[in-house]
C-alpha beads as a LAMMPS data file, in Angstrom:
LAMMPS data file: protein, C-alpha beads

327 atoms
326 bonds

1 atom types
1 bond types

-500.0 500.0 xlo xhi
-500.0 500.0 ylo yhi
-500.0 500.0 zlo zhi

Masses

1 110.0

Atoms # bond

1 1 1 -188.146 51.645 -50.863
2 1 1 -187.991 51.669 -54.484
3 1 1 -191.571 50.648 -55.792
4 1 1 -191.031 50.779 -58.958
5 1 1 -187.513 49.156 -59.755
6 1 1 -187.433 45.999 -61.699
7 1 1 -185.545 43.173 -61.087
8 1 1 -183.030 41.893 -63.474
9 1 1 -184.485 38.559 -65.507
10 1 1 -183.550 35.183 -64.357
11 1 1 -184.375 31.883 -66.282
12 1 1 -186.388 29.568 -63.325
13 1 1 -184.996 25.732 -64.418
14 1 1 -186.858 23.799 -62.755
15 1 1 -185.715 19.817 -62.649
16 1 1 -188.553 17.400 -62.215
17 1 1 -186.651 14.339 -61.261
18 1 1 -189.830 11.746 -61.180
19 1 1 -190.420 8.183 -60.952
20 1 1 -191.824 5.794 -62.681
21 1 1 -193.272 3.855 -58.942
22 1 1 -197.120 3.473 -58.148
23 1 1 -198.556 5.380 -55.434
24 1 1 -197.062 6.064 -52.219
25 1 1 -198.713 6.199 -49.141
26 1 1 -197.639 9.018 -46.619
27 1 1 -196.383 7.330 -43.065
28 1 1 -195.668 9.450 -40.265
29 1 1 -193.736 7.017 -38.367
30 1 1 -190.085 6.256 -39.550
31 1 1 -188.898 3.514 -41.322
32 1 1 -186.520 1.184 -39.728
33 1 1 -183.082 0.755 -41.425
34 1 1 -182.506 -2.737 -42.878
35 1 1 -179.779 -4.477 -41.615
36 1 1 -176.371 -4.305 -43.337
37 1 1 -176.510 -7.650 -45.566
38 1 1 -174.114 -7.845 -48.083
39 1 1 -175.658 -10.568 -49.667
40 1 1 -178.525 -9.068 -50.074
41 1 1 -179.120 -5.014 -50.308
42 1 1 -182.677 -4.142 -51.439
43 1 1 -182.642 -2.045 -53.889
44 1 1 -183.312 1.713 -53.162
45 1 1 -187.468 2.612 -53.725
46 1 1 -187.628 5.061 -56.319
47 1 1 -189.396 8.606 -55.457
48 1 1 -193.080 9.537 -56.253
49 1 1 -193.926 11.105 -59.354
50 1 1 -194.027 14.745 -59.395
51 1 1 -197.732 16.352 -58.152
52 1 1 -198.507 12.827 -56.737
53 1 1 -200.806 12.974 -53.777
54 1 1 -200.709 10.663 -50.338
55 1 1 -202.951 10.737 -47.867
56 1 1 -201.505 11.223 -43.904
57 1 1 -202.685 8.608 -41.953
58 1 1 -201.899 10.752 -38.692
59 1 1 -203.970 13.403 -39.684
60 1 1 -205.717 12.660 -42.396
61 1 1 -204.589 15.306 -44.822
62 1 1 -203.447 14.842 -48.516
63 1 1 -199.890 15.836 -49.393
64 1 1 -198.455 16.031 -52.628
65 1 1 -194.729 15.435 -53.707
66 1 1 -192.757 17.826 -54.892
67 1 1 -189.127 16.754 -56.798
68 1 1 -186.308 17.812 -56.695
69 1 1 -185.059 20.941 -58.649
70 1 1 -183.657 24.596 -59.225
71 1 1 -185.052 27.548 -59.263
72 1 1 -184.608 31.243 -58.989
73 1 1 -185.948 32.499 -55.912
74 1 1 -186.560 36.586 -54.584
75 1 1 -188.200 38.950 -57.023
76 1 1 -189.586 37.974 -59.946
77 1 1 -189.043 39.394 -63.052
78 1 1 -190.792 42.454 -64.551
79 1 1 -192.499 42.760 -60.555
80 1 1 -192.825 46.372 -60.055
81 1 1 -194.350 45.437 -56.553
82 1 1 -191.490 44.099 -54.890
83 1 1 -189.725 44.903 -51.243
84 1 1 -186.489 45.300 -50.821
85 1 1 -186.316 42.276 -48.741
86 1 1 -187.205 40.349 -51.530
87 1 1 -183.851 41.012 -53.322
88 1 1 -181.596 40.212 -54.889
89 1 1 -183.257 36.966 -56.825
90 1 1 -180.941 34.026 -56.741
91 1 1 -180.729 30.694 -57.979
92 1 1 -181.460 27.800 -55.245
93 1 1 -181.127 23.880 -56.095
94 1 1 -183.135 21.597 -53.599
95 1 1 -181.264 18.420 -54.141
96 1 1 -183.983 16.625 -52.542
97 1 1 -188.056 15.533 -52.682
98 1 1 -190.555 16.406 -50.090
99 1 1 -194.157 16.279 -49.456
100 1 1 -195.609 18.973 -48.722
101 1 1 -199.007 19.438 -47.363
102 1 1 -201.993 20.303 -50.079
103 1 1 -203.454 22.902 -48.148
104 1 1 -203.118 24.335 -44.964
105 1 1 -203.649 22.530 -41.907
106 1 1 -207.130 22.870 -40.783
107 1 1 -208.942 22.849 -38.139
108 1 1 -210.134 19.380 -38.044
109 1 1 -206.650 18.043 -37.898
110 1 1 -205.654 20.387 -35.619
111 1 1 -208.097 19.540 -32.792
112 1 1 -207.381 15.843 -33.185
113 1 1 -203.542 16.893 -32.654
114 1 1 -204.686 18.979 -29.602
115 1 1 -206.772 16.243 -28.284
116 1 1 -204.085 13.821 -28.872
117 1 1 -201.276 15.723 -27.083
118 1 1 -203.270 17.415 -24.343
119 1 1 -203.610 20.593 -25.157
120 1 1 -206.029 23.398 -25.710
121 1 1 -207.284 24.989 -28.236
122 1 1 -206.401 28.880 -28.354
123 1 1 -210.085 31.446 -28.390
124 1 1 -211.249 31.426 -32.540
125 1 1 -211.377 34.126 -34.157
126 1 1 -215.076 35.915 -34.547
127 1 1 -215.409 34.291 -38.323
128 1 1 -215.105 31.245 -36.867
129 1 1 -216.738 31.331 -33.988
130 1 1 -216.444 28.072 -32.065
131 1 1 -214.261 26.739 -34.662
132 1 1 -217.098 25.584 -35.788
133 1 1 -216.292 24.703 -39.641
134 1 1 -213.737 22.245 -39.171
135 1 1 -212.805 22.296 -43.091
136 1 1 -210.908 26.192 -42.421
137 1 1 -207.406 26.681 -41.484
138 1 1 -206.221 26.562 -38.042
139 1 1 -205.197 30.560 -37.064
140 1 1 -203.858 31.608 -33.776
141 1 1 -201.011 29.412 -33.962
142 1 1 -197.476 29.968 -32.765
143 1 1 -194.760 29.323 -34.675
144 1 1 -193.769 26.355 -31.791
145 1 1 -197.115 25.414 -31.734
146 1 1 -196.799 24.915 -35.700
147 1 1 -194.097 22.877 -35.407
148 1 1 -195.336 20.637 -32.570
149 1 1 -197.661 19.739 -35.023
150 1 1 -195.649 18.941 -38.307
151 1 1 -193.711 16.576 -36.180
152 1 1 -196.499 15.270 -34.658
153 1 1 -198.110 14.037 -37.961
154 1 1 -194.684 12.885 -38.688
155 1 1 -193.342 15.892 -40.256
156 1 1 -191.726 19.382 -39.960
157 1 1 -191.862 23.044 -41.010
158 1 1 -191.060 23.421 -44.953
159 1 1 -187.383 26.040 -45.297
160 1 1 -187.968 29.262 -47.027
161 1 1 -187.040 27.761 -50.041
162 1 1 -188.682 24.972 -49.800
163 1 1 -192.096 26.630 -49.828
164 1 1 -191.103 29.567 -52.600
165 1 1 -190.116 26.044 -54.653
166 1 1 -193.476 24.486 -53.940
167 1 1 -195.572 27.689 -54.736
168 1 1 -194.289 28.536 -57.797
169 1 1 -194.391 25.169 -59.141
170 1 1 -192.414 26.221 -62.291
171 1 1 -193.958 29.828 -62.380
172 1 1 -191.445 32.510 -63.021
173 1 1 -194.474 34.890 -62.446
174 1 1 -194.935 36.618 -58.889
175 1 1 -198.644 34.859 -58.649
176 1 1 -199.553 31.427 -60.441
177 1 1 -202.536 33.023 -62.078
178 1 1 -205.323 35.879 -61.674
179 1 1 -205.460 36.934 -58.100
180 1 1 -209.001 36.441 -57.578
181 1 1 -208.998 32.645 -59.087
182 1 1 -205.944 31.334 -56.633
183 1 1 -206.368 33.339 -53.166
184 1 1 -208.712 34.675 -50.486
185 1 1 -207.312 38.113 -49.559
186 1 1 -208.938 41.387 -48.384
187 1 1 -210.802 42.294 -51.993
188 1 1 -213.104 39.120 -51.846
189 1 1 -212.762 37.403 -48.395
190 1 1 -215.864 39.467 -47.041
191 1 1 -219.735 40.243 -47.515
192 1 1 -218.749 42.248 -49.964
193 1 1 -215.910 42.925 -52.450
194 1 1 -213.521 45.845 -51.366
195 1 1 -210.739 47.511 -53.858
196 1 1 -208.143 47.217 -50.853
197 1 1 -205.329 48.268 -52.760
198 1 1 -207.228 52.195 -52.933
199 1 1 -208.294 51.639 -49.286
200 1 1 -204.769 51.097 -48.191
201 1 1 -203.253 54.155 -49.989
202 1 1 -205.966 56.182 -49.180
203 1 1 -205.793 55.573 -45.312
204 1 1 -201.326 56.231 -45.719
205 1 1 -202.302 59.464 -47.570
206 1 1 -203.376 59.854 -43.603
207 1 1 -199.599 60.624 -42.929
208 1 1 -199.935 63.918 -44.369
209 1 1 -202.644 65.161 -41.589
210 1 1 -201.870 63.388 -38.650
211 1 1 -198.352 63.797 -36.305
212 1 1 -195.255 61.082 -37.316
213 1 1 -196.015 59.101 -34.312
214 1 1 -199.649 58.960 -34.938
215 1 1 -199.719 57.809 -38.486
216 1 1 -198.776 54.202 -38.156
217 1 1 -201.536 53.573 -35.326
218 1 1 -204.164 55.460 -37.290
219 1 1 -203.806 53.696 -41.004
220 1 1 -203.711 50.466 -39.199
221 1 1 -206.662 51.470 -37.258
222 1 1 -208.435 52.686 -40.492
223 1 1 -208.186 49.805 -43.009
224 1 1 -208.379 47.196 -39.730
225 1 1 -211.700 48.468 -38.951
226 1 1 -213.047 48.800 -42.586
227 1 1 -212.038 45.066 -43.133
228 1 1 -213.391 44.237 -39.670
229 1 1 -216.635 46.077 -40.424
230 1 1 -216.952 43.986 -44.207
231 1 1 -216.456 40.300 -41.599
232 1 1 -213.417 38.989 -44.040
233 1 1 -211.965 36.119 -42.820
234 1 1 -210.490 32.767 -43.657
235 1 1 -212.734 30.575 -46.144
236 1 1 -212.566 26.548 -46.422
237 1 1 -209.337 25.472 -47.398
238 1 1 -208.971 24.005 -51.375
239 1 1 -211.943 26.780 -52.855
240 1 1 -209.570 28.295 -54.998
241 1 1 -207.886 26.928 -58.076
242 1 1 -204.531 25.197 -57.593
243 1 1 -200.724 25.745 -58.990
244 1 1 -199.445 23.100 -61.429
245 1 1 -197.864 20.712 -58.652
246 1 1 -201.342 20.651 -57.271
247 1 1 -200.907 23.256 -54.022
248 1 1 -204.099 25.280 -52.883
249 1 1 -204.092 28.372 -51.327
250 1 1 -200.254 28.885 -51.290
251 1 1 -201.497 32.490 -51.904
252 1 1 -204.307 33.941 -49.454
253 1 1 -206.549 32.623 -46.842
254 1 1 -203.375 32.621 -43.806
255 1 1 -199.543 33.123 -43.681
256 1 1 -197.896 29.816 -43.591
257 1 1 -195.243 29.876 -40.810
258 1 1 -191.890 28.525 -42.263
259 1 1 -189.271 27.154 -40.611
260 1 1 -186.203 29.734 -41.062
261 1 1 -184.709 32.521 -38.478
262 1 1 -185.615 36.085 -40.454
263 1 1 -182.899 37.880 -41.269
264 1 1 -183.397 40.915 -43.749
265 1 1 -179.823 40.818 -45.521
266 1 1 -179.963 36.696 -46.029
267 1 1 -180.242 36.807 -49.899
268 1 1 -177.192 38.434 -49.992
269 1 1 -174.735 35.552 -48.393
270 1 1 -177.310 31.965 -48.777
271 1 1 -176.380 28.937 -49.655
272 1 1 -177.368 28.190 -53.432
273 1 1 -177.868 24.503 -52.451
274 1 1 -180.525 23.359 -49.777
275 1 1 -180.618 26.517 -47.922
276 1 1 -181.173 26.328 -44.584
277 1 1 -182.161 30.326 -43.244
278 1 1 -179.600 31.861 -40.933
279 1 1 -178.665 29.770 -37.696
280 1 1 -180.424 32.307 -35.349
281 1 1 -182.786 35.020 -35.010
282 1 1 -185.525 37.234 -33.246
283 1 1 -188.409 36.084 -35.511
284 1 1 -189.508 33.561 -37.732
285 1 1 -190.536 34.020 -41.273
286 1 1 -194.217 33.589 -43.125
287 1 1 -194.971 33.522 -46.307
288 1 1 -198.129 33.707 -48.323
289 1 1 -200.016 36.984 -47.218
290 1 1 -204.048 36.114 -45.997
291 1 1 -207.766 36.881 -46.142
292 1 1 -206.701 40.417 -44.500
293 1 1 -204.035 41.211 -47.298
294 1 1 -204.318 43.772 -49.963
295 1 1 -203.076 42.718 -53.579
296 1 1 -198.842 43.714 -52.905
297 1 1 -198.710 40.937 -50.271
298 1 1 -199.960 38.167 -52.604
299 1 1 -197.237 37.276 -54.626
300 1 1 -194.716 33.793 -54.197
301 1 1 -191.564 35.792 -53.421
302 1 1 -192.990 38.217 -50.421
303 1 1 -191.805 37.381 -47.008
304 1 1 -192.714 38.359 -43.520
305 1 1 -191.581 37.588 -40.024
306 1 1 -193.090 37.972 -36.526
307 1 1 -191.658 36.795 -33.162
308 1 1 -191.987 32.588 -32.543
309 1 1 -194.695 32.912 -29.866
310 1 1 -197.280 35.258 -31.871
311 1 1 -200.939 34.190 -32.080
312 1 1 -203.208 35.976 -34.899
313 1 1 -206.040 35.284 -36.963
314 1 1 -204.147 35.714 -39.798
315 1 1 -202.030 33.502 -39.414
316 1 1 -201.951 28.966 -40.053
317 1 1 -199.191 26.267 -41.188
318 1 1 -198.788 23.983 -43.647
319 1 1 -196.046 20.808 -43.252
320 1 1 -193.610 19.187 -45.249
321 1 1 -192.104 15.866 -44.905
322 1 1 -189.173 13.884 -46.208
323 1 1 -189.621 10.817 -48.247
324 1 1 -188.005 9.062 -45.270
325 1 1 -191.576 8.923 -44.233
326 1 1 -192.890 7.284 -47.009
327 1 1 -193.345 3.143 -46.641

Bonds

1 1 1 2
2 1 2 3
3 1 3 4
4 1 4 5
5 1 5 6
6 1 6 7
7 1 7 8
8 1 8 9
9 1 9 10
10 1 10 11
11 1 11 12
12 1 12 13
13 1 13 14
14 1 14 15
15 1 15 16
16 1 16 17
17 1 17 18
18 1 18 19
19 1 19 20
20 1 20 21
21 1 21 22
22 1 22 23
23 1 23 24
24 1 24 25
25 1 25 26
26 1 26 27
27 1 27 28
28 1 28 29
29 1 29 30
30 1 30 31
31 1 31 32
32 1 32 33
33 1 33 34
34 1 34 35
35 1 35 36
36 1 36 37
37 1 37 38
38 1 38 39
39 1 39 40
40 1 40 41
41 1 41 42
42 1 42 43
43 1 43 44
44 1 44 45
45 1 45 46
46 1 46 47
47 1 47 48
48 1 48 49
49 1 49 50
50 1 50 51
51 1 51 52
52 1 52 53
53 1 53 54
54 1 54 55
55 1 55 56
56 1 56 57
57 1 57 58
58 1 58 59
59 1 59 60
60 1 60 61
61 1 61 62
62 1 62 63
63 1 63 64
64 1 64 65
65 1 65 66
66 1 66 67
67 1 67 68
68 1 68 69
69 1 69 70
70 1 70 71
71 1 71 72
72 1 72 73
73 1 73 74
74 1 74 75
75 1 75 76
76 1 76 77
77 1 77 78
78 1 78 79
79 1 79 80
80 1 80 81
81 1 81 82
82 1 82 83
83 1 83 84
84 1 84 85
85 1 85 86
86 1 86 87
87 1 87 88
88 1 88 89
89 1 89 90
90 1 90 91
91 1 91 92
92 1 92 93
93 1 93 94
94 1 94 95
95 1 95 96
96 1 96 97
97 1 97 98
98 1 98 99
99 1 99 100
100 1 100 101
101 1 101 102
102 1 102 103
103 1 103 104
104 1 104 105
105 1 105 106
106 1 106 107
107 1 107 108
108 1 108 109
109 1 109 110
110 1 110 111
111 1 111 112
112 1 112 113
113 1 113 114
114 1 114 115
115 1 115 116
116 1 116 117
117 1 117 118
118 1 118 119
119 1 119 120
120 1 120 121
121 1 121 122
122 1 122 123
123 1 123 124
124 1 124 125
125 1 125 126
126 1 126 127
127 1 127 128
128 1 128 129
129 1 129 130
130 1 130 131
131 1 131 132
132 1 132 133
133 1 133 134
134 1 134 135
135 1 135 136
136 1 136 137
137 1 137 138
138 1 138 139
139 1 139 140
140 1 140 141
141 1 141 142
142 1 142 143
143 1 143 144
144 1 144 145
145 1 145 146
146 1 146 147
147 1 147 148
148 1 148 149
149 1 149 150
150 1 150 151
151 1 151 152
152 1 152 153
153 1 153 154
154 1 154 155
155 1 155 156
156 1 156 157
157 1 157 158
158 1 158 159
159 1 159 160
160 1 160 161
161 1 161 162
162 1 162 163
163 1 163 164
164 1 164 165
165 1 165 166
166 1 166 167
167 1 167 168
168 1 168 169
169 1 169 170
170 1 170 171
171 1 171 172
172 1 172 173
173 1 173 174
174 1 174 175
175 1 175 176
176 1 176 177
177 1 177 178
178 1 178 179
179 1 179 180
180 1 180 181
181 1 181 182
182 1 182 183
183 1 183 184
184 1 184 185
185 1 185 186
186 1 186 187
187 1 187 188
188 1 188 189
189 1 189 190
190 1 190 191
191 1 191 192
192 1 192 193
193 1 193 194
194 1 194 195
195 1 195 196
196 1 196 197
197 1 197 198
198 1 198 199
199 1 199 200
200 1 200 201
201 1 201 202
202 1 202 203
203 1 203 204
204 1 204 205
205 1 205 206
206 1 206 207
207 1 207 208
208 1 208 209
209 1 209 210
210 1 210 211
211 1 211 212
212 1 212 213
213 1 213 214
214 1 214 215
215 1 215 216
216 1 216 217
217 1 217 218
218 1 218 219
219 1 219 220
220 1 220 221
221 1 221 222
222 1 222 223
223 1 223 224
224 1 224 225
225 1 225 226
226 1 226 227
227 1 227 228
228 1 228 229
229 1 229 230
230 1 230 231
231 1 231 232
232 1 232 233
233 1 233 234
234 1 234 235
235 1 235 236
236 1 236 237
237 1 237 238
238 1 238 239
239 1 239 240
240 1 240 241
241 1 241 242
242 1 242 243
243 1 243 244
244 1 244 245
245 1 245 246
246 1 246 247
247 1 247 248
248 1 248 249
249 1 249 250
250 1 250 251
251 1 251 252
252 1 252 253
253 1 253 254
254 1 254 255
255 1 255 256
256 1 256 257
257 1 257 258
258 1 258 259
259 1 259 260
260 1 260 261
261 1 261 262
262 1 262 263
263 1 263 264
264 1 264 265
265 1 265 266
266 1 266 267
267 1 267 268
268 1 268 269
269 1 269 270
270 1 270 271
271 1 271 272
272 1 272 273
273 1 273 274
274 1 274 275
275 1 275 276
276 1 276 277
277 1 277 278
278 1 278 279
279 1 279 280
280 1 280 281
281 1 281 282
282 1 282 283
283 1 283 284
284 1 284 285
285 1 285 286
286 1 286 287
287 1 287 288
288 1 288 289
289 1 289 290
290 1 290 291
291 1 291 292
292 1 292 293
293 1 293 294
294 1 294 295
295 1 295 296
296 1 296 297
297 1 297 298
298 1 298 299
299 1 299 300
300 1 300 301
301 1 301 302
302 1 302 303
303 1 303 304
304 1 304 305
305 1 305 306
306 1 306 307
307 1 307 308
308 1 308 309
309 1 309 310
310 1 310 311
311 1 311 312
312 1 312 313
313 1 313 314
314 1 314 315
315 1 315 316
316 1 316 317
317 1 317 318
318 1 318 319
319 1 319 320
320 1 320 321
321 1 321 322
322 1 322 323
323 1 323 324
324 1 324 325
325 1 325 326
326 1 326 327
């Protein structure tokens, strides 16, 4: 892994296609199609202007509507921080709006989706015991569970690209301002503030006194417990300050489950208009690092995966929705 390659400069052109129409509410339900009149065609309602905000009626959170637009997405340039699997950068045009969900879903709208579709909540985690403070993300979600959800407040899982779009709202920098003022992550999501980044590389110095087969286990182990022992956690959603098109916490507090199939070589061979993610897959991408990050994993371009049906405290959603769904 090359840390400290850069990656070539690319010019982000970002295409706010906006209207000029009032305020939109957010529907979950549909719209029927009119009937096929000849005579009479209405006329086509125009989108919502860029950063406008709707409230859900399903589950009472706020989205905001992002336009259409290119961009370059992977790496950003000058980031010295960057994985491999973040390469190579690539220009994407979503030809399309969305809405896409102002924060992450929390758990107030999650329980009245659970109580609404029978189901139960999973145990919550220890800094939320009880889920007790409704206004935090929801965490020991599945990706399925996730996207029972989005289409249960009328939505669905934002693409890859949909949510690198959203995030950098026009940024061609790998975080939309200073780290501390946009995201809850290890340093300051505890009692007290930790320098993660030192804690991390001092517990993989570890590989140098322990067996091969020991060392993953053990720095895991290490900086798991000193974050445990410090109680970070997730914090209320909408604390920290926003990127331009509105978004909170696109950085920090949980991983946002996405809806594309990982696959490690992608970049390479994706579609530079509305891409999809590959058509199958082992595990499901996230994006966004959380409260249990150090600094690398906070930035708009990293990407992990984990299997579909994986549960952790670390990790929430956040939905999109087409403007089909908009009265």
């Amino acid at each position: 892994m090359r840390l400290n390659a850069h990656c070539p400069t690319f010019v982000v052109i970002v295409t706010l296609l906006g209207s000029l129409a009032g305020h939109a509410q957010l529907h979950p339900e549909a719209t029927a199609k009119p009937e096929q009149n000849t005579a009479a065609i209405p006329a086509q309602k125009p989108d919502p202007k860029p950063g406008e905000v709707s409230q859900n009626p399903k589950d009472r959170l706020k989205y905001v509507w992002i336009p259409p637009g290119t961009f370059t997405m992977g790496c950003s340039p000058r980031d010295s921080e960057r994985f491999d699997w973040e390469e190579p950068a690539h220009q994407v045009t979503l030809s399309k709006g969305f809405w896409m969900g102002q924060t992450h879903v929390t758990v107030g709208a999650y329980q009245s989706f659970a109580v609404a579709t029978g189901r139960q909540l999973r145990p919550a985690p220890a800094f939320n015991a009880g889920w007790a403070n409704q206004n935090m993300p929801i965490v020991n979600v599945s990706w399925d569970e996730s996207l029972a959800y989005c289409q249960w407040s009328g939505g669905r899982l934002p693409t890859e690209a949909e949510w690198e779009y959203a995030a950098r709202a026009g940024s061609t920098e790998p975080r939309y301002g200073p780290l501390d003022e946009v995201a809850w992550f290890a340093d300051n999501s505890g009692r007290q503030r930790l320098d993660s980044d030192t804690l991390w590389k001092k517990d993989t110095a570890a590989r140098a006194r322990v067996s091969i087969l020991e060392a993953p286990r053990k720095i895991k182990a290490d900086y798991s417990k000193r974050i445990s022992e410090n109680r970070n956690g997730t914090h209320e959603v909408g604390q920290k300050r926003a990127n331009a098109l509105g978004l909170y916490d696109t950085l920090g507090n949980v991983w946002e489950w996405v809806n594309d199939w990982q696959d490690q070589n992608y970049y390479q061979n994706s579609r530079s208009s509305d891409p999809q993610g590959p058509t199958s897959g082992t595990n499901k991408v996230a994006r966004g690092g959380s409260w249990y990050n150090y600094p690398r994993f906070l930035r708009v371009s990293v990407r992990t995966w984990n299997v579909p049906g994986l549960r952790d405290d670390s990790y929430g959603l956040r939905c999109a929705a087409d403007v089909s769904v908009t009265p």
